[in-house]
KOLROKOL-39096 format. One record per residue (C-alpha): x, y, z; residue number from 1. Coordinates in steps of 0.1 Angstrom, whole numbers. Each point is the difference from the previous one (the first is absolute). Example, Ala and Ser with C-alpha at 12.3 -4.5 7.8 and 13.67 -1.06 7.14 Angstrom:
% KOLROKOL-39096
<node <123; -45; 78>; 1>
<node <14; 34; -7>; 2>
% end
This chain:
% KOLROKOL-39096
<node <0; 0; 0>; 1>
<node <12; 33; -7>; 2>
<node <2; 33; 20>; 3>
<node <-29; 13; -18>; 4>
<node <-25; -27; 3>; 5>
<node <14; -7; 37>; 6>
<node <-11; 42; -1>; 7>
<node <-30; -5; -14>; 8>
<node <-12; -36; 22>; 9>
<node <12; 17; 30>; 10>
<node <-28; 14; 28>; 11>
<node <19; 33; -3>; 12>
<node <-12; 3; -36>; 13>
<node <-37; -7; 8>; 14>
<node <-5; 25; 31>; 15>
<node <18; 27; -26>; 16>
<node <-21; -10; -25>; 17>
<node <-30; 1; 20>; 18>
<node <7; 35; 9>; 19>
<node <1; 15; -32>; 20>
<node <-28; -14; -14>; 21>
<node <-21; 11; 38>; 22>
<node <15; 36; -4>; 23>
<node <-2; 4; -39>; 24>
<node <-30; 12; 0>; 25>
<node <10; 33; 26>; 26>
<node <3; 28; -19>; 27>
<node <-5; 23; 32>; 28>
<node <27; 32; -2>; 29>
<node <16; 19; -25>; 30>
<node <33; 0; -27>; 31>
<node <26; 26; 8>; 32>
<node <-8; 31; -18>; 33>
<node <25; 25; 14>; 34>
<node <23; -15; -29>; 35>
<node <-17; 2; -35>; 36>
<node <14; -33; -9>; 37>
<node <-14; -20; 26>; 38>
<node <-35; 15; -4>; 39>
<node <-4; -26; -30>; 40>
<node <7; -32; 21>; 41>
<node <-26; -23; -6>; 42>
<node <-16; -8; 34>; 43>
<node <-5; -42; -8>; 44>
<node <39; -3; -1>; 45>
<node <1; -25; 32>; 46>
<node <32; -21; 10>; 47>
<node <20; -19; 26>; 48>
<node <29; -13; 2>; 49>
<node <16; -19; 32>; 50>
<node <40; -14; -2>; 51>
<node <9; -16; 28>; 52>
<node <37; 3; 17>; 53>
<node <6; -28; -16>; 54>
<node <-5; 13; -35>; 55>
<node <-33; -24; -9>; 56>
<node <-24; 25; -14>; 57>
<node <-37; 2; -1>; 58>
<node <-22; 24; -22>; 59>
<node <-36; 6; -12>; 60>
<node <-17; 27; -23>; 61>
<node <21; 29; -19>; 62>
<node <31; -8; 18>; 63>
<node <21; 9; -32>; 64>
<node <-19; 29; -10>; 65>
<node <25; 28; 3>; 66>
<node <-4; 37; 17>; 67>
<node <24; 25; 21>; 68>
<node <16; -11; 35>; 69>
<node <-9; 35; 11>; 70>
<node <3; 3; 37>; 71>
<node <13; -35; 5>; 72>
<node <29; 10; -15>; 73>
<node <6; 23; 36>; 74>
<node <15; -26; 18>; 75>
<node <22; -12; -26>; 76>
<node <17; 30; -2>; 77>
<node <0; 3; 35>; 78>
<node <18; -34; 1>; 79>
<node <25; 12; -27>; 80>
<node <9; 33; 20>; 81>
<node <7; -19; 36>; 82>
<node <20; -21; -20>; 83>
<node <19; 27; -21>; 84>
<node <9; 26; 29>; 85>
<node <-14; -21; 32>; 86>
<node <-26; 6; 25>; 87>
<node <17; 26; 16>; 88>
<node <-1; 25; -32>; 89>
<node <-33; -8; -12>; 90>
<node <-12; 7; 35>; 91>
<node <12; 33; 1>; 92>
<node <-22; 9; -31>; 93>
<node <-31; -22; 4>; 94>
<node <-16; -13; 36>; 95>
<node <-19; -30; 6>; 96>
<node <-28; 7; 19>; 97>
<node <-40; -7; -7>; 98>
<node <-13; 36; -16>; 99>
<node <-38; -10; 5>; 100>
<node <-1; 23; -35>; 101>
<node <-7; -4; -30>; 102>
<node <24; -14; -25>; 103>
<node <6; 31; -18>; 104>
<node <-2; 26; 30>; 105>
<node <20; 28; -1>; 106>
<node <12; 2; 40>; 107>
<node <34; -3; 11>; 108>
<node <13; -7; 35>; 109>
<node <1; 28; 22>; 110>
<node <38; 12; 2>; 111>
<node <16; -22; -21>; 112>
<node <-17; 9; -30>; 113>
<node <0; -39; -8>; 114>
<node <-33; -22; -14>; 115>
<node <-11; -26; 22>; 116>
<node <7; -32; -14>; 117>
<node <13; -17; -36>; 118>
<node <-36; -9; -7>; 119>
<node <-19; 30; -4>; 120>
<node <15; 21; -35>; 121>
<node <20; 29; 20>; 122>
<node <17; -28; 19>; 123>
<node <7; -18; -39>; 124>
<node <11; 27; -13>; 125>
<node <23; 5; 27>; 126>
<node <15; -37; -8>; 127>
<node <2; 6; -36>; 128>
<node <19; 33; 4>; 129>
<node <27; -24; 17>; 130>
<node <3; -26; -31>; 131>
<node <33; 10; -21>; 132>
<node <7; -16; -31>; 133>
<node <34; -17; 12>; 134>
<node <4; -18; -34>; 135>
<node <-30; 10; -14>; 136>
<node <-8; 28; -20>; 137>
<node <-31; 12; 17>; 138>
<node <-12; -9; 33>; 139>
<node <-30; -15; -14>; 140>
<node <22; -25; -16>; 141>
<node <15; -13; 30>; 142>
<node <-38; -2; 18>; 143>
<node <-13; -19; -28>; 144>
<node <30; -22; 2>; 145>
<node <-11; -4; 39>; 146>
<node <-38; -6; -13>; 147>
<node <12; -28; -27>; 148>
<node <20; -16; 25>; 149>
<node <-28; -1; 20>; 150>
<node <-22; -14; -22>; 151>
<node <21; -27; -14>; 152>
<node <3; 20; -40>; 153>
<node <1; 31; -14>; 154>
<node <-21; 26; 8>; 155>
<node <-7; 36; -23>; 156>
<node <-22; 33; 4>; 157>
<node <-31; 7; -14>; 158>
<node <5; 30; -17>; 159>
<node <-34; 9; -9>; 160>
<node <-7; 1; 41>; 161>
<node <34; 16; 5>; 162>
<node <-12; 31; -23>; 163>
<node <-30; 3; 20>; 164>
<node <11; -3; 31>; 165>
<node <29; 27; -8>; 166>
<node <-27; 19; -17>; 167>
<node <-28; 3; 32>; 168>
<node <25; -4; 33>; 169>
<node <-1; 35; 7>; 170>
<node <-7; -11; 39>; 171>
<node <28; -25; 2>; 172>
<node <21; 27; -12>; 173>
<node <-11; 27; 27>; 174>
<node <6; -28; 22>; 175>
<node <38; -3; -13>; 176>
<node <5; 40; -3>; 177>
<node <-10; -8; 39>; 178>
<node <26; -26; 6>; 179>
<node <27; 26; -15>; 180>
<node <-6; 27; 19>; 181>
<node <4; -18; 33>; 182>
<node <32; -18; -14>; 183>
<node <-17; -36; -2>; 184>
<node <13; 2; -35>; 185>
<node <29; 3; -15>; 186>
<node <0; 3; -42>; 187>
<node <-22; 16; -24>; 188>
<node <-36; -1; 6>; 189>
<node <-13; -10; -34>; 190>
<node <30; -27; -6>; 191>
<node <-17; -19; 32>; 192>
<node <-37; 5; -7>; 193>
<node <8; -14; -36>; 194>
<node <16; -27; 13>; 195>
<node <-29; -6; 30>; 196>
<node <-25; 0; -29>; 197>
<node <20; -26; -22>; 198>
<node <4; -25; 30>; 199>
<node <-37; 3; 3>; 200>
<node <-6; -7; -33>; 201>
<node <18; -36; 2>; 202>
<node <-19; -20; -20>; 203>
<node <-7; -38; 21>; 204>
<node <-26; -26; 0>; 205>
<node <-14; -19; 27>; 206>
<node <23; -24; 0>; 207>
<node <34; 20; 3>; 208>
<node <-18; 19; 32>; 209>
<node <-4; -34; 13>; 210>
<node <34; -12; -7>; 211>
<node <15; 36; 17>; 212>
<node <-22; -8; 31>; 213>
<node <10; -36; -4>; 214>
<node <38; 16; 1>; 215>
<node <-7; 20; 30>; 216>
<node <-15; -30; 19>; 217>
<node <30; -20; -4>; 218>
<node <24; 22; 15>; 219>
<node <9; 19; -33>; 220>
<node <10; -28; -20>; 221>
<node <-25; -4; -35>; 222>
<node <-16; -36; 2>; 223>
<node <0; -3; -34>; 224>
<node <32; 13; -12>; 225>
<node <20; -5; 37>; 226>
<node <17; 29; -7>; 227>
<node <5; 18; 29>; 228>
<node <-14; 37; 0>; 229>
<node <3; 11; 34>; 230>
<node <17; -3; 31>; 231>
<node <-18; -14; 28>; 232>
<node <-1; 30; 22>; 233>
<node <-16; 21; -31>; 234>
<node <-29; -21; -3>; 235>
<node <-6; 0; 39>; 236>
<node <-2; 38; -3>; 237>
<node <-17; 1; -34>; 238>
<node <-27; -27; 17>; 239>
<node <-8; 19; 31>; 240>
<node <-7; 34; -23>; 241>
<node <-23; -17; -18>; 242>
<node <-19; -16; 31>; 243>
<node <0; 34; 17>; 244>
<node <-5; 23; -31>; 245>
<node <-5; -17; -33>; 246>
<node <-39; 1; 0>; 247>
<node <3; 40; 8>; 248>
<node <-29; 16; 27>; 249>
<node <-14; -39; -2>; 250>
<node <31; -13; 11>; 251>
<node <-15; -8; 38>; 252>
<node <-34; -13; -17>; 253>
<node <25; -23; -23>; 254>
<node <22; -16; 26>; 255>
<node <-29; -4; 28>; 256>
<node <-20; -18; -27>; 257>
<node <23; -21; -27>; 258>
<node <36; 8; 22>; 259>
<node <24; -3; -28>; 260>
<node <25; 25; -13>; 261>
<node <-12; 12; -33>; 262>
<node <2; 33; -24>; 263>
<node <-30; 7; -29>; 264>
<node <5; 20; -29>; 265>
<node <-25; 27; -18>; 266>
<node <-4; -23; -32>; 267>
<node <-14; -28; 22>; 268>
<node <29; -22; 9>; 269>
<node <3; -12; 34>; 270>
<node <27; -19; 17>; 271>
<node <0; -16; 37>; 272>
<node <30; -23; 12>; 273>
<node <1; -27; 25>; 274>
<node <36; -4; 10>; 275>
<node <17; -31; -1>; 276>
<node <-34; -13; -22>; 277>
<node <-15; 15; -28>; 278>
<node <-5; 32; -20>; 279>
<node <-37; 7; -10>; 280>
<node <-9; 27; -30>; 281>
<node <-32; 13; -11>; 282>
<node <-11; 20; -31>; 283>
<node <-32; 19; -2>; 284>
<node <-2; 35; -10>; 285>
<node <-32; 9; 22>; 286>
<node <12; 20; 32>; 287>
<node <-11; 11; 31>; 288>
<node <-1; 32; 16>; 289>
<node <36; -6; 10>; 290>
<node <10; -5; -31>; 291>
<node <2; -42; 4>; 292>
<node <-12; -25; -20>; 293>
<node <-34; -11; 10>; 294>
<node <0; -37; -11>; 295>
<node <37; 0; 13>; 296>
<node <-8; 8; 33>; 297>
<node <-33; -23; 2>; 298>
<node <21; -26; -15>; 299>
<node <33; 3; 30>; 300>
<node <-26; 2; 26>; 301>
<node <-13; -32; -13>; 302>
<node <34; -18; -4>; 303>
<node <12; 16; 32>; 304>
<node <-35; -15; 17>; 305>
<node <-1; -37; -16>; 306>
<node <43; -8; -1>; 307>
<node <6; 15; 33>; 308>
<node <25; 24; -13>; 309>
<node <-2; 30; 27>; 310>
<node <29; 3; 7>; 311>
<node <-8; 3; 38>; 312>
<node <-25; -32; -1>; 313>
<node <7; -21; 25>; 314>
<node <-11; -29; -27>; 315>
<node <32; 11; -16>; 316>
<node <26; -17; 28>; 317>
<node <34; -17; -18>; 318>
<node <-1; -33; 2>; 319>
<node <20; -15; 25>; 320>
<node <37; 4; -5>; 321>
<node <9; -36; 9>; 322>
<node <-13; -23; -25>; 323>
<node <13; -35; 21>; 324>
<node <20; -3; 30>; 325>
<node <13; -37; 2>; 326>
<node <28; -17; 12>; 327>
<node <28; -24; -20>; 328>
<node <-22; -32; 13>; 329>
<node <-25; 15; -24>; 330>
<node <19; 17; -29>; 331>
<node <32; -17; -9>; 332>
<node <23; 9; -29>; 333>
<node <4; -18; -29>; 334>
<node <33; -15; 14>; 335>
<node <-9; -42; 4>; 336>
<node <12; -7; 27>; 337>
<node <7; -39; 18>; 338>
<node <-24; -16; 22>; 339>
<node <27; 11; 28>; 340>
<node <0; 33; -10>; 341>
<node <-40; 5; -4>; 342>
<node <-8; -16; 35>; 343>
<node <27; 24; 15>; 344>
<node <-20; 31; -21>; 345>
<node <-30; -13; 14>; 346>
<node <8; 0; 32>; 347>
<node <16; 33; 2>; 348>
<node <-11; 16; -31>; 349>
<node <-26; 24; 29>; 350>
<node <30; 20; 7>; 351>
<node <0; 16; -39>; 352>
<node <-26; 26; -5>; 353>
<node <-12; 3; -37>; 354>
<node <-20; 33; -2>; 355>
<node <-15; 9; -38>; 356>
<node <-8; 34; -4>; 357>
<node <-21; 18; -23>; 358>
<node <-16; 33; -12>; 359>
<node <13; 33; 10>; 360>
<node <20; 1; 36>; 361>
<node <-6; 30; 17>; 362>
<node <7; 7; 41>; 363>
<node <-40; -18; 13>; 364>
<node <17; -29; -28>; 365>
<node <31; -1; 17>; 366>
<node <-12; 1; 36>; 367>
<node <-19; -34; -7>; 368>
<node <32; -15; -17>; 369>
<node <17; 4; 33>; 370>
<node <-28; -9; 24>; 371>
<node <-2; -33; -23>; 372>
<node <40; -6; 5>; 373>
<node <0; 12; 42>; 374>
<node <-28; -24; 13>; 375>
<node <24; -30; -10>; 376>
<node <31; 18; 0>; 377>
<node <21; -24; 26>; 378>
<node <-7; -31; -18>; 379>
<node <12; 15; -33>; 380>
<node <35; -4; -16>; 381>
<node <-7; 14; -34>; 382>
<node <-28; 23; -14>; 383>
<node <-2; 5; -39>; 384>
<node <-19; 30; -11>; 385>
<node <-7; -5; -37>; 386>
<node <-12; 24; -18>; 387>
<node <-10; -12; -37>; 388>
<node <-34; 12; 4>; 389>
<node <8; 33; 16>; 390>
<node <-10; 30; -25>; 391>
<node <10; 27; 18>; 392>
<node <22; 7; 40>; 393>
<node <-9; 34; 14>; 394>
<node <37; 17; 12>; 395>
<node <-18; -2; 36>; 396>
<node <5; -38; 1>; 397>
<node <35; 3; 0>; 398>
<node <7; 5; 40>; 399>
<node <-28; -24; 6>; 400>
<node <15; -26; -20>; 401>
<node <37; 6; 12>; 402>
<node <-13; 1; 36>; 403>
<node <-12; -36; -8>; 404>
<node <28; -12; -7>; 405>
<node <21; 20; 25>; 406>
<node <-24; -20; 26>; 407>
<node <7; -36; -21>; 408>
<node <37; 7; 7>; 409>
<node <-5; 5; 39>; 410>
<node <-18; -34; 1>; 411>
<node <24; -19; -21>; 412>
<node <-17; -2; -30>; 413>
<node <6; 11; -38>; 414>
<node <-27; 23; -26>; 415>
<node <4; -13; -35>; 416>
<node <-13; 20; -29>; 417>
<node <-18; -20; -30>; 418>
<node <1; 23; -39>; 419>
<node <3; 32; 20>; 420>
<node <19; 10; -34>; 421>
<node <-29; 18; -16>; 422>
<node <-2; 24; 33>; 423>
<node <35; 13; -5>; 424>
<node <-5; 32; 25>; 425>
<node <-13; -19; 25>; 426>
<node <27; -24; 0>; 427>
<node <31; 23; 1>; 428>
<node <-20; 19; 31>; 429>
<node <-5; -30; 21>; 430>
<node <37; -8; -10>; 431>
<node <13; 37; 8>; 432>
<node <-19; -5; 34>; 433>
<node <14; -28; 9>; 434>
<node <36; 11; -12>; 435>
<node <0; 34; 18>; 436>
<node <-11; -23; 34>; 437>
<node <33; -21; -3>; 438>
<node <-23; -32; -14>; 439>
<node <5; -26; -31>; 440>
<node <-25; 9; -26>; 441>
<node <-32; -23; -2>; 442>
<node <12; -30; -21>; 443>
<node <-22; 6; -38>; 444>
<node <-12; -28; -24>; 445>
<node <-13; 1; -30>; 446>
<node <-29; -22; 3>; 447>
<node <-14; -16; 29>; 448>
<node <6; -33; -10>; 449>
<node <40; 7; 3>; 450>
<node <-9; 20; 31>; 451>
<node <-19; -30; 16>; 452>
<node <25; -27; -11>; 453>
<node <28; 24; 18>; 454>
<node <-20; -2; 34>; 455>
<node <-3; -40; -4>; 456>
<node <35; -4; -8>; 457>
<node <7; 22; 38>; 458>
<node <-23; -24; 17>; 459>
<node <13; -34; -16>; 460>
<node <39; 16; 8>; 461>
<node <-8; 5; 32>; 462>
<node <-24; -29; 15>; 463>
<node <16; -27; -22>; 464>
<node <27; -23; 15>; 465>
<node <7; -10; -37>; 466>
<node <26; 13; -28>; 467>
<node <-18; 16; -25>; 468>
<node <35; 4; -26>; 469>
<node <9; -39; 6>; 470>
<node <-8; -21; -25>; 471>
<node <-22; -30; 5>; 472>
<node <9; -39; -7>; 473>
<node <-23; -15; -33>; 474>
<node <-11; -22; 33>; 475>
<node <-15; 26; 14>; 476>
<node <-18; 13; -31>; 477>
<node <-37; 8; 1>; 478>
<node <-2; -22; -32>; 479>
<node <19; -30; 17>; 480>
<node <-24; -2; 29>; 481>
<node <-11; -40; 6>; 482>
<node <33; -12; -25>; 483>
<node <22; -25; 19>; 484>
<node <36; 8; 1>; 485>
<node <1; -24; -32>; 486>
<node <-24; 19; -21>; 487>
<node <19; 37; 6>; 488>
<node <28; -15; -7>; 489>
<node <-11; -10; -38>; 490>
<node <-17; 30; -1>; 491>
<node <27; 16; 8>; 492>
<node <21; -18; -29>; 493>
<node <-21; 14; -24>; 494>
<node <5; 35; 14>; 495>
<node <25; 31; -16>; 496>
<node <14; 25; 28>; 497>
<node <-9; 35; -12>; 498>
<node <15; 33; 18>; 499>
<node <-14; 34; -10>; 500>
<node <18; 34; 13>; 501>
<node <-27; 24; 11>; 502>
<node <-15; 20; -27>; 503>
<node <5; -30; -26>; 504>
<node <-27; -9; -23>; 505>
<node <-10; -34; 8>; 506>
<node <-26; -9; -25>; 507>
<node <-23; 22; -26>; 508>
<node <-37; 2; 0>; 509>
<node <2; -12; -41>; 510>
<node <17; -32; -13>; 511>
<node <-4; -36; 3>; 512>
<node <0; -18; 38>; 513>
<node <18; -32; 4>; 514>
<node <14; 1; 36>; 515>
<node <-11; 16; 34>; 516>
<node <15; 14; 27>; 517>
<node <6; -10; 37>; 518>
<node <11; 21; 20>; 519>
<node <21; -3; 28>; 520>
<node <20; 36; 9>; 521>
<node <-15; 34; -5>; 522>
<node <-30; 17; -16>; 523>
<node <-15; 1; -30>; 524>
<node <-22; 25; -20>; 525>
<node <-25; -2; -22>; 526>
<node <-5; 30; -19>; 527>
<node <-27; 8; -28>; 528>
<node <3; 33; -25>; 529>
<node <-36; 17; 7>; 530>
<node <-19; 28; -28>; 531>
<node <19; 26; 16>; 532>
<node <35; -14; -10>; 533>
<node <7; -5; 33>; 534>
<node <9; -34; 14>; 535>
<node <-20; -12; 28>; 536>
<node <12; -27; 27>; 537>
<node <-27; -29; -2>; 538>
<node <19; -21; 32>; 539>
<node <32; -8; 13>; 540>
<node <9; -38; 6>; 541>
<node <24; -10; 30>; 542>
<node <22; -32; 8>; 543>
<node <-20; -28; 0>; 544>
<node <-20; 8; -32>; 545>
<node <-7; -6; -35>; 546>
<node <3; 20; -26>; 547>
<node <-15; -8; -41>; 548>
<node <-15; -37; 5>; 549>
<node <-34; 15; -6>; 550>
<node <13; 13; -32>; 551>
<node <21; -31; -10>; 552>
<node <-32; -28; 8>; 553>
<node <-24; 21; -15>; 554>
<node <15; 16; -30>; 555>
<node <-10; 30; 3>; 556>
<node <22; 38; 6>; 557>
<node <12; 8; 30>; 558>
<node <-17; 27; 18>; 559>
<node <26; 24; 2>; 560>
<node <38; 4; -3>; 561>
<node <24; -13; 32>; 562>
<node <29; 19; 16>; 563>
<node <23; -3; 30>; 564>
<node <-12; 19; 27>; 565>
<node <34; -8; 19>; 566>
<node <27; -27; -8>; 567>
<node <-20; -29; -10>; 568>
<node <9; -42; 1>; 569>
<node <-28; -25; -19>; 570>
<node <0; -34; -15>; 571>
<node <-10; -1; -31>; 572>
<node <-24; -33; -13>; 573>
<node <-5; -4; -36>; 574>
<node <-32; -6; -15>; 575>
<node <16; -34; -18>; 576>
<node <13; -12; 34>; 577>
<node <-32; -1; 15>; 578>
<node <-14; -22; -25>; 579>
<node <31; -25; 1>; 580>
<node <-6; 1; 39>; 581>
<node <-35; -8; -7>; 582>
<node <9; -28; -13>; 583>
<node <30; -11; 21>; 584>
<node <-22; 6; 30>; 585>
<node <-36; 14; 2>; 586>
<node <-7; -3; 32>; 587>
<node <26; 28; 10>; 588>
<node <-9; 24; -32>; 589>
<node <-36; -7; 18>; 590>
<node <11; 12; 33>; 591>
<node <17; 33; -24>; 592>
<node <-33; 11; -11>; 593>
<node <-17; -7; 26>; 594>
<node <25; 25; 22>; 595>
<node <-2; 23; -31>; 596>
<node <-38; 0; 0>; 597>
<node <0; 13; 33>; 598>
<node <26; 25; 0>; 599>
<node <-21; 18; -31>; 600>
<node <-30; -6; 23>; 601>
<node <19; 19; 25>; 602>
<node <10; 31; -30>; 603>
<node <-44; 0; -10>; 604>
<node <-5; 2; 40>; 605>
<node <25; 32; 4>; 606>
<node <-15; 16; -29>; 607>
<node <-38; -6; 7>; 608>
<node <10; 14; 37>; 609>
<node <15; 30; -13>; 610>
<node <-29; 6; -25>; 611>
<node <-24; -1; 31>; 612>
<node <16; 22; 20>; 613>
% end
């Protein structure tokens, strides 16, 4: 199935589609008139658009009809001047506070002369005044390069609403001629209306508003083209503008009743964001009195309603940040391991903590981890953290998780991190905490198999009597058990001594099988190459194992490729061997496969317990 008809099957699609048609027929409010172009809009127009975080993207009615951004493009701009001269300078042109005006009042904050926020026109104008062309050769160019990046392609100006707009904007220019006076504004006063009037005139669809909400959402980075746009810290400011100011003297209406950050434009666009989730568009040209998009707003409230999407619903919790707490009795590694060996991990595999951990980690997140870790805390030798499933760690966690393992260190035990790669920051931090204290750096893995297997090898060193480098006797071969001294020693006739260095090849996953493997020193690894190039370990076998006789008596490929995990010692039995001993003595081959079928019993019985877990 593809992404379009999993779009199109999905629940998602049916309450949007459900929607449109319920509010199609609301043709309550009026089309912009205040700009000659707009005045023409035909009132049926009716999209939306919703593209999740994740870049899947779900759309009903005239969500490719195109018209201008208008004043949607305000925090876009906004987000291109915190990033071009920081928040510090745009700050000292343009202040952030709720006006309770309309959005094209002409006031000014007492004293400093500055407009109250990026959302209402003095306070875009202000941010546009602030874009230079640094490359470009207009400023517009550079903001449209912004927009396009946004919205995953290239993005141009209407001209025909430009002109228009240029043509009637006598009040945005008072309001300007304002901003100079009081020294909110630097250049020429007609150079940054012009420009303020092209960036309104953007022309986008419903779509690209979805996918620019859809970038906000996931923290600046476009789900479609992962391209990153912003910086984290822009989008955190850009978002709380537009949840305080983005719906102008409704604003307080907006976020008591649909309580999502969102901006709405004069052409009938309409944008509201969900952060870490989705980005939600809507096109109609009919407006309220405030200048929003009826059906827009009727259809947030809605969504807002039926999805949960508040922002400060308490049906909107994170799911919990540990996804399974178990202990190595429960979750082993792919390592097989002798019957020694696995009674030894069952009987002390309670004193290694495997915590999964998933979703976003952020300090309520963090506080559980280490309540979960605590309660058992002096039983414990080892505690792996994985964090595959982890999307995103607040920088909060950090002395919560360092702290952890600060407190596994005063009662003898050891925090392991599982494919803590992918949260680089986070990392080096707990690492620079722990390095400024005087303390080894938590030991990393890149998978939580490897970590696991580490923590079983700790517990076999160190309650084991047994030499785990020695190598064992054919006698005492898992695959000689029930032979009389007689029988090894035929077997053992028939037998070539193999020695592989670590890191040899033994065997490849192609090519004819005509012998198999027992080992007697060392461990092996069985790799296979997965879709992403990568090679993946599919199990290790140990002294006392077997390695290719379900290849060789079946026929078939081996399941992956073999390497030397450390110096290695096997006896190798070929395939025409085993059919002279057959012969020569079939009671003892019988004995053979029987001990065979039970150590590839013993393989099925590791993997089906690691499957369930």
């Amino acid at each position: 199935m593809t992404e379009s008809d999993q779009a199109s099957a999905s629940p998602v699609q049916a309450l949007l589609d459900g929607l449109h048609q319920r509010h199609a027929s609301d043709f309550s409010g009026e089309v912009a008139s205040y700009i000659p172009e707009l005045a023409d809009a035909d009132p049926s127009l009716f999209g939306i658009c919703l593209v999740t975080a994740g870049g899947v993207t779900y759309e009903t009615g005239d969500t490719r009809h195109r018209f201008t951004i208008q004043s949607i493009s305000k925090p876009l701009t906004f987000a291109l001047a915190l990033e071009a001269i920081g928040e510090e300078g745009v700050r000292q042109h343009v202040d952030v506070e709720p006006s309770g005006d309309a959005f094209n009042s002409i006031t000014l904050q007492p004293g400093s002369g500055r407009p109250p926020n990026p959302m209402v026109n003095a306070g875009a104008i202000a941010t546009t005044s602030l874009i230079k062309p640094l490359g470009f050769e207009k400023p517009i160019d550079r903001i449209l390069n912004e927009y396009s990046a946004f919205a995953g392609r290239d993005l141009d100006v209407d001209q025909d609403v430009f002109i228009s707009e240029n043509r009637t904007g006598h009040r945005n220019r008072a309001i300007a001629y304002l901003m100079k006076n009081a020294g909110v504004i630097d250049d020429e006063v007609e150079d940054i209306v012009e420009t303020y009037f092209q960036q309104c005139s953007t022309l986008v669809d419903c779509h690209d508003l979805a996918v620019m909400a859809a970038t906000l959402a996931s923290t600046g980075v476009n789900p479609v083209s992962h391209q990153r746009v912003l910086r984290e810290d822009t989008v955190q400011s850009v978002l709380s503008v537009m949840a305080s100011c983005g719906m102008y003297d409704a604003a307080g209406d907006w976020l008591y009743s649909v309580g999502l950050p969102a901006k709405s434009g004069a052409a009938g666009g309409l944008i509201a964001v969900l952060p870490g989730q989705l980005g939600l568009a809507i096109f109609s040209p009919l407006l309220d009195e405030h200048g929003n998009s009826v059906r827009g707003v009727k259809v947030c409230e809605e969504l807002s309603k039926e999805l949960h999407l508040h922002v400060m619903s308490p049906a909107r919790r994170p799911p919990p940040p540990i996804r399974s707490n178990q202990t190595v009795v429960q979750c082993r590694s792919r390592h097989l391991r002798q019957e020694a060996e696995q009674h030894l991990l069952t009987e002390h595999g309670s004193k290694t903590r495997v915590i999964e951990l998933q979703g976003e980690i952020l300090f309520a997140a963090g506080e559980l981890i280490t309540i979960a870790v605590l309660k058992d805390i002096e039983e414990l030798e080892h505690v792996v953290l994985d964090f595959t499933a982890v999307r995103d760690i607040d920088p909060i966690v950090v002395p919560i998780i360092s702290h952890l393992a600060d407190a596994l260190d005063d009662a003898g035990a050891t925090m392991v991190f599982a494919d803590v790669d992918r949260h680089p920051a986070f990392a080096e931090a707990v690492e620079k905490t722990r390095q400024e204290a005087g303390l080894p750096a938590v030991r990393q893995f890149p998978d939580l198999d490897l970590a696991i297997e580490w923590c079983e090898d700790r517990l076999i060193k160190q309650w084991s009597d047994s030499d785990h480098d020695r190598e064992i006797a054919i006698l005492d071969h898992a695959a000689t058990v029930g032979m009389d001294p007689g029988e090894v020693e035929e077997l053992s006739s028939r037998l070539e001594r193999r020695e592989y260095p670590a890191g040899t090849r033994i065997y490849e996953q192609a090519g004819d099988v005509d012998e198999m493997l027992l080992v007697v020193k060392g461990d092996v690894n069985i790799f296979t190459v997965g879709e992403d190039g990568h090679r993946h370990r599919i199990a290790t076998f140990s002294e006392g194992m077997t390695l290719g006789e379900v290849a060789m008596l079946s026929g078939r490929t081996r399941l992956g490729f073999a390497e030397a995990a450390g110096d290695v010692v096997a006896w190798a039995l070929a395939e025409k061997d085993l059919t002279d001993l057959k012969q020569r003595n079939p009671a003892m081959v019988c004995t053979l496969l029987e001990n065979l079928v039970k150590l590839i019993a013993h393989r099925i019985g590791n993997l089906s317990r690691n499957l369930a877990a």
